[in-house]
C-alpha positions as a Markdown table, in Angstrom:
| # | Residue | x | y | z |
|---|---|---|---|---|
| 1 | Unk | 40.2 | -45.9 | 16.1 |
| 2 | Unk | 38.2 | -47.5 | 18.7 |
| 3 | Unk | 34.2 | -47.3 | 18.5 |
| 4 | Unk | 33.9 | -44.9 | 20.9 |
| 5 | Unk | 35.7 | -42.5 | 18.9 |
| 6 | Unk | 33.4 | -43.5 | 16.0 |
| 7 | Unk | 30.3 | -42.7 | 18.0 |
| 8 | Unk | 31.6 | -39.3 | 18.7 |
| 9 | Unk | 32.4 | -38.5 | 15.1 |
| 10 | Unk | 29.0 | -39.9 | 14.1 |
| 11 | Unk | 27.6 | -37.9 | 16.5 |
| 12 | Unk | 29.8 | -34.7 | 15.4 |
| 13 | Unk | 28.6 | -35.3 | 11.8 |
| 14 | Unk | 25.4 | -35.4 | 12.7 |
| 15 | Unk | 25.4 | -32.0 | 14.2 |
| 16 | Unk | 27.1 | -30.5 | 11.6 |
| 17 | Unk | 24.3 | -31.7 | 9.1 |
| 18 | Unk | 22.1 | -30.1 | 11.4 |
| 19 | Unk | 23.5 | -27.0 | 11.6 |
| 20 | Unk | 24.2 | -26.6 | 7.5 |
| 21 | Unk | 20.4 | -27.9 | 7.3 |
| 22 | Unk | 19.1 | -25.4 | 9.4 |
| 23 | Unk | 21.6 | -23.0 | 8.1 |
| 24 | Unk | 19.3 | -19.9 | 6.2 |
| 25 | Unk | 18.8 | -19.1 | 2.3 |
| 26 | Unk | 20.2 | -16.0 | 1.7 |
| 27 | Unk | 19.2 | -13.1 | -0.7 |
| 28 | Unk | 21.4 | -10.9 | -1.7 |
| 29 | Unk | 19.1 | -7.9 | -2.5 |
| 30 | Unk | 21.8 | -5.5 | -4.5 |
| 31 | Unk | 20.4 | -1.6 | -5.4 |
| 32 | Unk | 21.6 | 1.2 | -6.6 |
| 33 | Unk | 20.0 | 4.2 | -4.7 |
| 34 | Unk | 20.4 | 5.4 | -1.4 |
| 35 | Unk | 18.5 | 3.8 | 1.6 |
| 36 | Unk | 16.9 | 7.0 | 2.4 |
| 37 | Unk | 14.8 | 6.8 | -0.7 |
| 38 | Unk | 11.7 | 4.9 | -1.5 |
| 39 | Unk | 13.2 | 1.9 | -3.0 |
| 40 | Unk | 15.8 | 2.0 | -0.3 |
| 41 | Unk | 13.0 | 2.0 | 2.6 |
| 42 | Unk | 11.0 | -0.2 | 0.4 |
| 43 | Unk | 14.0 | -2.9 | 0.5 |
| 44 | Unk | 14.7 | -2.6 | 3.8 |
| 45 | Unk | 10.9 | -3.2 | 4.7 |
| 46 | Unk | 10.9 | -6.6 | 2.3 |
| 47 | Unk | 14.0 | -7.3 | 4.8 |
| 48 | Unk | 12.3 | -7.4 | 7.7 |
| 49 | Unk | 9.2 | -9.0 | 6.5 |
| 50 | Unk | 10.7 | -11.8 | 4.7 |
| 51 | Unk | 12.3 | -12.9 | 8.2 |
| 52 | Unk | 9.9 | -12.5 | 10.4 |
| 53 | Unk | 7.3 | -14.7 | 7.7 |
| 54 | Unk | 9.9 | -17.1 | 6.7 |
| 55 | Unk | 10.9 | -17.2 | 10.9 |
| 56 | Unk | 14.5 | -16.6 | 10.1 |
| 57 | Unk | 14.9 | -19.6 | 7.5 |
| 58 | Unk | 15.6 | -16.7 | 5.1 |
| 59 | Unk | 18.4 | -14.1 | 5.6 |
| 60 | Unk | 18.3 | -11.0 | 3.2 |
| 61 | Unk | 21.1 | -8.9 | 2.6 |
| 62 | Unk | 20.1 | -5.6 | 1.7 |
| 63 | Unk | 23.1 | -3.3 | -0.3 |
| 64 | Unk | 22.4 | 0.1 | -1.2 |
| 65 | Unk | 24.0 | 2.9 | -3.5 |
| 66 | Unk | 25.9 | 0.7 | -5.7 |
| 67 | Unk | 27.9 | -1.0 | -2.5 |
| 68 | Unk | 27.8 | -4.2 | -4.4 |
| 69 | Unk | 27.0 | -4.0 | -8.3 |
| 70 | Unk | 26.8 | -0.8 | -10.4 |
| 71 | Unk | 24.5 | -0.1 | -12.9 |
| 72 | Unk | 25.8 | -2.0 | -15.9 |
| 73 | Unk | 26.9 | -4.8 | -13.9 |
| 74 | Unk | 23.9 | -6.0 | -11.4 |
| 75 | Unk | 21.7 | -7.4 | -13.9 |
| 76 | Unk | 24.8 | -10.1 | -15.2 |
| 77 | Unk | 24.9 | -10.9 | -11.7 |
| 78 | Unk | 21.6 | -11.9 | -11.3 |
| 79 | Unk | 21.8 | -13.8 | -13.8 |
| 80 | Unk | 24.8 | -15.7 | -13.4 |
| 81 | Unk | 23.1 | -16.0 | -9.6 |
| 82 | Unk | 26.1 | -13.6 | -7.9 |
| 83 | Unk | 23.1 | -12.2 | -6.2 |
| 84 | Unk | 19.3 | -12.8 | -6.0 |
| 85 | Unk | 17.2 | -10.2 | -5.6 |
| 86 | Unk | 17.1 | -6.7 | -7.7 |
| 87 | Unk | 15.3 | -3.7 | -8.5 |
| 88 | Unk | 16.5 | -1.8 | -11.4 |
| 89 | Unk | 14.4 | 0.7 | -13.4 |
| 90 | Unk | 12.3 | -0.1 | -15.9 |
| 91 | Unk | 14.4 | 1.3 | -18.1 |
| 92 | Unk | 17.0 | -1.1 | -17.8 |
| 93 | Unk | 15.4 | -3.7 | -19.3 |
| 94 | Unk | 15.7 | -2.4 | -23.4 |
| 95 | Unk | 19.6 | -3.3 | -22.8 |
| 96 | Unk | 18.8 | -6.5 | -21.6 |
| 97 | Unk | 16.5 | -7.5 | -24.8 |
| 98 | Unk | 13.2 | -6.7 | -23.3 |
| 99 | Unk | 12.2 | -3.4 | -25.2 |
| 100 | Unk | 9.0 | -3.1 | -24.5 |
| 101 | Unk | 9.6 | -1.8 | -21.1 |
| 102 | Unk | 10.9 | 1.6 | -22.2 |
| 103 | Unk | 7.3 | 2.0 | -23.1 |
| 104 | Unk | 7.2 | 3.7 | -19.5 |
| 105 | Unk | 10.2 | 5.7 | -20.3 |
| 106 | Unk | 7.5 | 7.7 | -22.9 |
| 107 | Unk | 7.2 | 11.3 | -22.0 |
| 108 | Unk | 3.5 | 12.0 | -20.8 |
| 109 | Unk | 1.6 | 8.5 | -21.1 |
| 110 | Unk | 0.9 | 8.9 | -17.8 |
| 111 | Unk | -0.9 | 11.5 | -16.0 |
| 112 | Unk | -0.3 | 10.6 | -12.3 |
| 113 | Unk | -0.7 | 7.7 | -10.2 |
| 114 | Unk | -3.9 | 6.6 | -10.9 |
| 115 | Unk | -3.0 | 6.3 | -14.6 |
| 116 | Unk | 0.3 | 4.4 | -14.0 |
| 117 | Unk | -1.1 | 2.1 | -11.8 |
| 118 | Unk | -3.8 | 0.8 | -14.0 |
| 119 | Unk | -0.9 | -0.8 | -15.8 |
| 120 | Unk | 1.1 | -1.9 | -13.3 |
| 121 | Unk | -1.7 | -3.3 | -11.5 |
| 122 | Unk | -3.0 | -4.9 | -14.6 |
| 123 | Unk | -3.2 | -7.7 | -17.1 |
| 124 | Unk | -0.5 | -4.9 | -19.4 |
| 125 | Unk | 1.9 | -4.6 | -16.0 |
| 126 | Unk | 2.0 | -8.7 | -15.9 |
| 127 | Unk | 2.6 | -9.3 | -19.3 |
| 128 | Unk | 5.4 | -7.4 | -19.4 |
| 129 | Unk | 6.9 | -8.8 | -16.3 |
| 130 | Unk | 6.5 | -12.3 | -17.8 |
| 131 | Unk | 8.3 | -11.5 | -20.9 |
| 132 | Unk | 11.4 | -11.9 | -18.5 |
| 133 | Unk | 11.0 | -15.5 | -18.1 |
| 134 | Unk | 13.1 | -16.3 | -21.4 |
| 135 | Unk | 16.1 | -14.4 | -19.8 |
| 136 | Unk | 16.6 | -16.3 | -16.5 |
| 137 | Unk | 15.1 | -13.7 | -15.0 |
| 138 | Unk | 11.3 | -13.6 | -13.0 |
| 139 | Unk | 9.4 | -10.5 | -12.7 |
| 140 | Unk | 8.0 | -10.3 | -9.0 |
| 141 | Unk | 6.5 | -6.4 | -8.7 |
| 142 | Unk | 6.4 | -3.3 | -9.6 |
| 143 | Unk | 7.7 | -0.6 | -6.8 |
| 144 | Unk | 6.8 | 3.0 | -7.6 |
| 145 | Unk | 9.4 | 5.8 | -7.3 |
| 146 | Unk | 7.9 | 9.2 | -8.9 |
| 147 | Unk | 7.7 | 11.2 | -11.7 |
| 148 | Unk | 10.6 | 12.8 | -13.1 |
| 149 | Unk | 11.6 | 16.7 | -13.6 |
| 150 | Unk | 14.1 | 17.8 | -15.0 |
| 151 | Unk | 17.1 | 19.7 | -13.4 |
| 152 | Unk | 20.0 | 22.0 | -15.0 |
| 153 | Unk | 22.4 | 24.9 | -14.2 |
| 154 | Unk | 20.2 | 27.6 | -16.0 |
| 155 | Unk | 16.2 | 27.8 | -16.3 |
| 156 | Unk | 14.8 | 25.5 | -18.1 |
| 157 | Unk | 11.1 | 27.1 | -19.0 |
| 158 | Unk | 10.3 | 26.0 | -22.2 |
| 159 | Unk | 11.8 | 23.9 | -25.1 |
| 160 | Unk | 14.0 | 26.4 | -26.2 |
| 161 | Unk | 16.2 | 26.3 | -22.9 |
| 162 | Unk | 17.2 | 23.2 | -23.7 |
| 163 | Unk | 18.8 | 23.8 | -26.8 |
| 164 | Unk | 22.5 | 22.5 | -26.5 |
| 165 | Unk | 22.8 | 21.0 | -23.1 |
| 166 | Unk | 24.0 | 18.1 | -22.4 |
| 167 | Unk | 21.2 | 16.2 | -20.3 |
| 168 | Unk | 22.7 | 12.9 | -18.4 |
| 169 | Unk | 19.9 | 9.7 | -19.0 |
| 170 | Unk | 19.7 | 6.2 | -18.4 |
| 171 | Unk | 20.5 | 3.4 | -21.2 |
| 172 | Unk | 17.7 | 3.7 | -23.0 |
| 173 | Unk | 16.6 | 4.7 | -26.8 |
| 174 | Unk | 13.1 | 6.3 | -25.8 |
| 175 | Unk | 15.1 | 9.0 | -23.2 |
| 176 | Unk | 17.7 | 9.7 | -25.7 |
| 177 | Unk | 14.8 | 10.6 | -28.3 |
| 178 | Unk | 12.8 | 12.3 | -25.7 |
| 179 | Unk | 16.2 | 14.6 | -24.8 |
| 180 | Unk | 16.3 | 15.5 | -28.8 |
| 181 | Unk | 13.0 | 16.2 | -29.1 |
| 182 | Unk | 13.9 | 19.6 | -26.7 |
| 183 | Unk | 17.2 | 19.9 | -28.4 |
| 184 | Unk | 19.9 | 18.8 | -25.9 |
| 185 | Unk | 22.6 | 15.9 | -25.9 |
| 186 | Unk | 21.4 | 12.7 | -24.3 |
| 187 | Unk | 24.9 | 11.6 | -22.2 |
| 188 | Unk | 24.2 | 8.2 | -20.7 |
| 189 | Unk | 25.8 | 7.6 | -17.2 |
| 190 | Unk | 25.9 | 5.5 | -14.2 |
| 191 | Unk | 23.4 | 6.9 | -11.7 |
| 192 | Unk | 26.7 | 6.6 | -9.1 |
| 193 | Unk | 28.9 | 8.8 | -11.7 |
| 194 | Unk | 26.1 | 11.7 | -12.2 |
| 195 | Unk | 26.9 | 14.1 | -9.1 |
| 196 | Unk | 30.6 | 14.2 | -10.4 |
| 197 | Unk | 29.7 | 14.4 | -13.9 |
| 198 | Unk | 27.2 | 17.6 | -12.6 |
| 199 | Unk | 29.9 | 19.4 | -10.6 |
| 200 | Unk | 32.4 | 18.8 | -13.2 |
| 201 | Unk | 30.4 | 20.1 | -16.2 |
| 202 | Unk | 30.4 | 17.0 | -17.9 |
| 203 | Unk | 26.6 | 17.2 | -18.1 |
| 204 | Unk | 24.8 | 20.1 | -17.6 |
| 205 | Unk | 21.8 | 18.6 | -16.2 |
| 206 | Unk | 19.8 | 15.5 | -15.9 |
| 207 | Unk | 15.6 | 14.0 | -14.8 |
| 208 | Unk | 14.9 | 12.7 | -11.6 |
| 209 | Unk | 12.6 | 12.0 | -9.2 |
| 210 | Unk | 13.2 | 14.4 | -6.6 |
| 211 | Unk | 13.6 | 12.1 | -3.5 |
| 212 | Unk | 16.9 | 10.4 | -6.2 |
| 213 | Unk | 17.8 | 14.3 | -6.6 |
| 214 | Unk | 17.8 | 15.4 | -3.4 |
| 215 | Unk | 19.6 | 12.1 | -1.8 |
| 216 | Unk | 22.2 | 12.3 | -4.1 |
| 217 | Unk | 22.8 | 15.5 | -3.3 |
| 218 | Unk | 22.4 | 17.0 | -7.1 |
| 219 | Unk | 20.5 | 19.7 | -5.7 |
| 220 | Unk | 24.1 | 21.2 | -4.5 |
| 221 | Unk | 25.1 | 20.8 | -8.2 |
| 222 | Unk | 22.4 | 22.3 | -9.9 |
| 223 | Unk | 21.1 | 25.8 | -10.1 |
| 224 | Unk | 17.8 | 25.3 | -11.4 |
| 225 | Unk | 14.7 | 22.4 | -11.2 |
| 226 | Unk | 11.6 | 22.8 | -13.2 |
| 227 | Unk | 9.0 | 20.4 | -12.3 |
| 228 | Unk | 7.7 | 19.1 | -15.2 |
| 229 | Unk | 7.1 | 15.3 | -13.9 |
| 230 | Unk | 7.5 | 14.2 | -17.7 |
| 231 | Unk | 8.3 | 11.1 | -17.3 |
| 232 | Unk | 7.6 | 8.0 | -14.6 |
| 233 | Unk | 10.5 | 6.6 | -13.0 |
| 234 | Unk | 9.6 | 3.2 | -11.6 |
| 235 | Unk | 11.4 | -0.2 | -10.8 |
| 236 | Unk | 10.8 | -4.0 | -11.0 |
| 237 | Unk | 11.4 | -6.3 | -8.6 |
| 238 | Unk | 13.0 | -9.0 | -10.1 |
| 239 | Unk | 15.1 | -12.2 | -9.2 |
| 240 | Unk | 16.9 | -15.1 | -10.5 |
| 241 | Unk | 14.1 | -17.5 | -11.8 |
| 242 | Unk | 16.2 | -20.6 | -11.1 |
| 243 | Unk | 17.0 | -19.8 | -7.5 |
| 244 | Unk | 13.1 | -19.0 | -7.3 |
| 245 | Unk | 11.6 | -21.7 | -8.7 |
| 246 | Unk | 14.0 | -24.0 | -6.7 |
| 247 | Unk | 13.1 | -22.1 | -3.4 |
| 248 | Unk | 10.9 | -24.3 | -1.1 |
| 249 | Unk | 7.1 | -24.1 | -1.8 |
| 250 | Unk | 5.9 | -23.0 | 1.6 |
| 251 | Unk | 9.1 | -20.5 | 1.8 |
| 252 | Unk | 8.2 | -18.9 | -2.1 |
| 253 | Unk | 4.6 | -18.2 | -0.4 |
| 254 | Unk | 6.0 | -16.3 | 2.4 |
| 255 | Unk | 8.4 | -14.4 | 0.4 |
| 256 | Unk | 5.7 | -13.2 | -2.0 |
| 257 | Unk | 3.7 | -12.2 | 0.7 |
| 258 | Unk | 6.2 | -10.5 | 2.2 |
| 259 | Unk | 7.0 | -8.6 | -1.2 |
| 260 | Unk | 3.1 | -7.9 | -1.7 |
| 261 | Unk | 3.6 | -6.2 | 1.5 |
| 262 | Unk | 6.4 | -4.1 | 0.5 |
| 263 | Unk | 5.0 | -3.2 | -2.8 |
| 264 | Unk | 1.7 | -1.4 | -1.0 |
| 265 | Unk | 4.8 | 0.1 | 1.4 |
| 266 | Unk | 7.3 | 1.3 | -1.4 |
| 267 | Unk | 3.9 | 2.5 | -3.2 |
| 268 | Unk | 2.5 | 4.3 | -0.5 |
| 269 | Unk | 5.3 | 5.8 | 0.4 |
| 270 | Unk | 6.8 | 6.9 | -3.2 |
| 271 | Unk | 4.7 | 10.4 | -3.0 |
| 272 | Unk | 5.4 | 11.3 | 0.4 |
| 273 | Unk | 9.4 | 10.7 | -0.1 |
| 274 | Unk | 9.3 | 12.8 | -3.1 |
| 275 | Unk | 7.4 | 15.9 | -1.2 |
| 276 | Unk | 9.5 | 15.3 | 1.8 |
| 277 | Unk | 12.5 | 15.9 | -1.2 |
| 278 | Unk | 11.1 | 18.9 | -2.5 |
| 279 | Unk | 10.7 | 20.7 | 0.2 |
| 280 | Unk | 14.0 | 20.0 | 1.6 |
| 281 | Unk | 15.6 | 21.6 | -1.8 |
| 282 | Unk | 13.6 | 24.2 | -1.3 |
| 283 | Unk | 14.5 | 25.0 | 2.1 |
| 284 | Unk | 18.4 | 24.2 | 1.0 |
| 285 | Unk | 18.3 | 27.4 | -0.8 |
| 286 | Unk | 20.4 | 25.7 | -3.7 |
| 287 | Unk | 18.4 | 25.2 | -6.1 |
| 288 | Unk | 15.4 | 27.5 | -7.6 |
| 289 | Unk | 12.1 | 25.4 | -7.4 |
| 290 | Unk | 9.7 | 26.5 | -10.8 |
| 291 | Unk | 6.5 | 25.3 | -11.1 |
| 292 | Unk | 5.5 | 25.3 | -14.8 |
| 293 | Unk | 2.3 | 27.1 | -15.8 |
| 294 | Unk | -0.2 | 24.9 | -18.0 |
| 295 | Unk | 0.4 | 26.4 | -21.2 |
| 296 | Unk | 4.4 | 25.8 | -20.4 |
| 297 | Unk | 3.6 | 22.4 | -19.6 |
| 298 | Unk | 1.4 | 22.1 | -22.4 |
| 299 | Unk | 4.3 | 23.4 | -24.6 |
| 300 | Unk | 6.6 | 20.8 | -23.3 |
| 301 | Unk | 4.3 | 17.7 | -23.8 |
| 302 | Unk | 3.9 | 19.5 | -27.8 |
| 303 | Unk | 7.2 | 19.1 | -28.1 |
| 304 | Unk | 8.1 | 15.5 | -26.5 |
| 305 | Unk | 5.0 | 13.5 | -27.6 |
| 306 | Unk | 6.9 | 12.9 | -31.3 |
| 307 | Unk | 8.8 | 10.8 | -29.0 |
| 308 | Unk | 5.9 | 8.4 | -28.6 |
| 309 | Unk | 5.9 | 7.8 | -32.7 |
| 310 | Unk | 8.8 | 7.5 | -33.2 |
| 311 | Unk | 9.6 | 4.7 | -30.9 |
| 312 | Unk | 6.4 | 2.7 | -32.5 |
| 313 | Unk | 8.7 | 0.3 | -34.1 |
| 314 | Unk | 11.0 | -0.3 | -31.3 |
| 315 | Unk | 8.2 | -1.0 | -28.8 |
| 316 | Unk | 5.5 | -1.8 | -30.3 |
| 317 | Unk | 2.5 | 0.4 | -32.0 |
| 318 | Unk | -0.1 | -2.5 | -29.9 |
| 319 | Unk | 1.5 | -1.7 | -27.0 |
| 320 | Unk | 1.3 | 1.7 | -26.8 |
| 321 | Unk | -2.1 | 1.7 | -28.2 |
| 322 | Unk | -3.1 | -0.6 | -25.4 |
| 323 | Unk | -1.5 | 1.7 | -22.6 |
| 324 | Unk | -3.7 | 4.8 | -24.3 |
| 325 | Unk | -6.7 | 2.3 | -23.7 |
| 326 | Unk | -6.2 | 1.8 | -20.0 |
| 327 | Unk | -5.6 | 5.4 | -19.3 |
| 328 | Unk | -8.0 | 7.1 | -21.8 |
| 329 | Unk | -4.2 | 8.7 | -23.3 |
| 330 | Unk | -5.3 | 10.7 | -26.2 |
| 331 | Unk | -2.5 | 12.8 | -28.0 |
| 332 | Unk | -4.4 | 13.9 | -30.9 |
| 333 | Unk | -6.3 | 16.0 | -28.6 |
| 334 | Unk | -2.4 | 18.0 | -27.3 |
C-alpha cells in the first residue's frame, strides 16, 4: 500500500471518529399511556426541550402506549439500561422494593393539588425519590396526572354498590386494601390489557384519572363513572443512575432544566386534560357522569380511610404521620 493510500485512510479514519464523536446520546423515553394524555404531552415537551438546550447532542426517543415495554417489564429495562428514561406511577415502585411510595396510593390523604404538591414539592417528595438510588435507579420529578374516580357497569353511589365487583388495580398492596375496604375483588392488570378485560367482563370496573379513561377509550366500556377523586394518580420521572451520572456535566445541567421545564408543563397541564376528558365522556353519551353529594363522599372516605391503618406497617406509621403534617390530614375528625 503506497502512502498515499495511507494518507487517505488516515484521513477516512479520522472522519469517522468525528462523525461517531459527534454522533448524539440517545434516550429512550419508554411510557405506557397514550400521547394524548398529560404524561404523553408532558414527554413529548421534555423531547423537544432537551434538544433544543442540549443543541441536538441529545436525541430522545419518545414511545408511547406500551409501543416498547409493558407494565411489568419497563422498569427491568431500565435497569439493565435497555432504555433510559421512564415514568411509571408511583405505584409501581412497592414491586420494585421501594414501599413507601404506595403511601400516595392511600385513599383521601390528599385533598387536591395544593395538598399533593406540598409533598412533592418538598423535603417528603425528595426523600422518597432518593430512596431509589440503592436500585440503580435516580429519581428526577414528579409529573402530575389527576385524581382518580372510579368507573363500573352499574352505579356506584355508595359502599354498598361495590359489593362483589371485580375492580381492575395496579400492583400494589395499598389499592387492593382500599378495593376491600368497599367490598369488591382487586384484579391486577396491565393498564394495556384493561379495555379488553372491561368489554369482556373480566373486570367489572376499574379507577382512573379521567384524561387515562377517556384515551383508552373505557368510557365505551363502561356504563357508569362516579367521581369520587379518591385517590392521586401521579408518576416519577426516573432514569438509569449509571447512564446519568456518566452523562456529561454541562449536558446533565441542560437535561434537568429541560425536565424542570416539563414538570411545570405536565403540572399545569394535568387539570386541564382531565376536564377536557370529562367533558368529552359526557358529551359521548356512554357513560353516566355522577357527581357525589358530600355526605356520599363523606360515606366513602368512612369507609376507605381503614385503609390508611392498616397499611401502617408496610409503609411506615412516620411516614404517613409526616404527610398528615404537611397537609394538616386529620382522620379522627371523618
Amino acid at each position: 500500500m503506497n502512502i498515499r493510500a495511507i494518507a487517505l485512510g488516515l484521513v477516512a479514519g479520522c472522519f469517522s471518529f468525528a462523525a461517531l464523536a459527534q454522533a448524539p446520546i440517545v434516550i429512550k423515553f419508554s411510557h405506557v399511556v397514550a400521547n394524548d394524555t398529560p404524561k404523553g404531552h408532558a414527554a413529548e415537551f421534555f423531547k423537544k426541550k432537551a434538544e433544543e438546550l442540549t443543541k441536538g447532542r441529545v436525541k430522545v426517543e419518545v414511545y408511547a402506549n406500551s409501543t416498547l415495554y409493558k407494565d411489568k417489564e419497563e422498569m427491568e429495562a431500565l435497569q439493565i439500561g435497555a432504555v433510559q428514561m421512564l415514568a411509571p406511577s408511583l405505584a409501581k415502585f412497592g414491586p420494585l422494593g421501594v414501599k413507601e411510595f404506595e403511601v400516595f396510593d392511600l385513599p383521601y390523604i390528599f385533598d387536591g393539588y395544593e395538598d399533593l404538591h406540598k409533598v412533592t414539592q418538598g423535603p417528603v417528595g425528595r426523600m422518597l425519590l432518593d430512596k431509589l438510588d440503592a436500585k440503580g435507579v435516580k429519581g428526577l420529578a414528579y409529573w402530575d396526572n389527576g385524581f382518580k374516580s372510579f368507573s363500573a357497569n352499574r352505579p356506584l353511589k355508595s359502599p354498598a354498590d361495590f359489593k362483589g365487583l371485580k375492580m381492575r388495580i395496579q400492583s400494589s398492596k395499598v389499592l387492593e386494601s382500599q378495593m376491600r375496604s368497599l367490598g369488591s375483588l382487586p384484579q391486577v392488570l396491565a393498564f394495556s390489557e384493561v379495555y379488553q378485560a372491561l368489554q369482556t367482563g373480566v373486570v367489572d370496573g376499574t379507577e382512573n384519572p379521567i384524561s387515562n379513561l377517556y384515551t383508552q377509550k373505557m368510557h365505551e366500556v363502561q356504563k357508569n363513572l362516579t367521581l369520587t377523586e379518591h385517590g392521586y394518580l401521579g408518576y416519577a420521572v426516573i432514569t438509569n443512575k449509571k447512564f446519568w451520572d456518566g452523562l456529561p456535566a454541562d449536558i446533565r445541567k441542560q437535561l434537568d432544566d429541560a425536565l424542570d421545564q416539563a414538570t411545570r408543563y405536565a403540572n399545569q397541564i394535568a387539570k386541564l386534560e382531565n376536564d377536557k376528558a370529562l367533558d368529552a365522556v359526557r358529551k359521548s353519551g356512554r357513560t353516566e357522569v355522577y357527581t357525589p353529594t358530600a355526605q356520599e363522599k363523606l360515606a366513602f372516605k368512612k369507609a376507605m380511610i381503614k385503609t390508611h391503618t392498616e397499611m401502617e406497617s408496610r409503609i411506615g406509621k412516620d411516614l404517613i404521620r409526616s404527610i398528615y403534617k404537611e397537609t394538616g390530614f386529620d382522620p379522627s375528625k371523618l
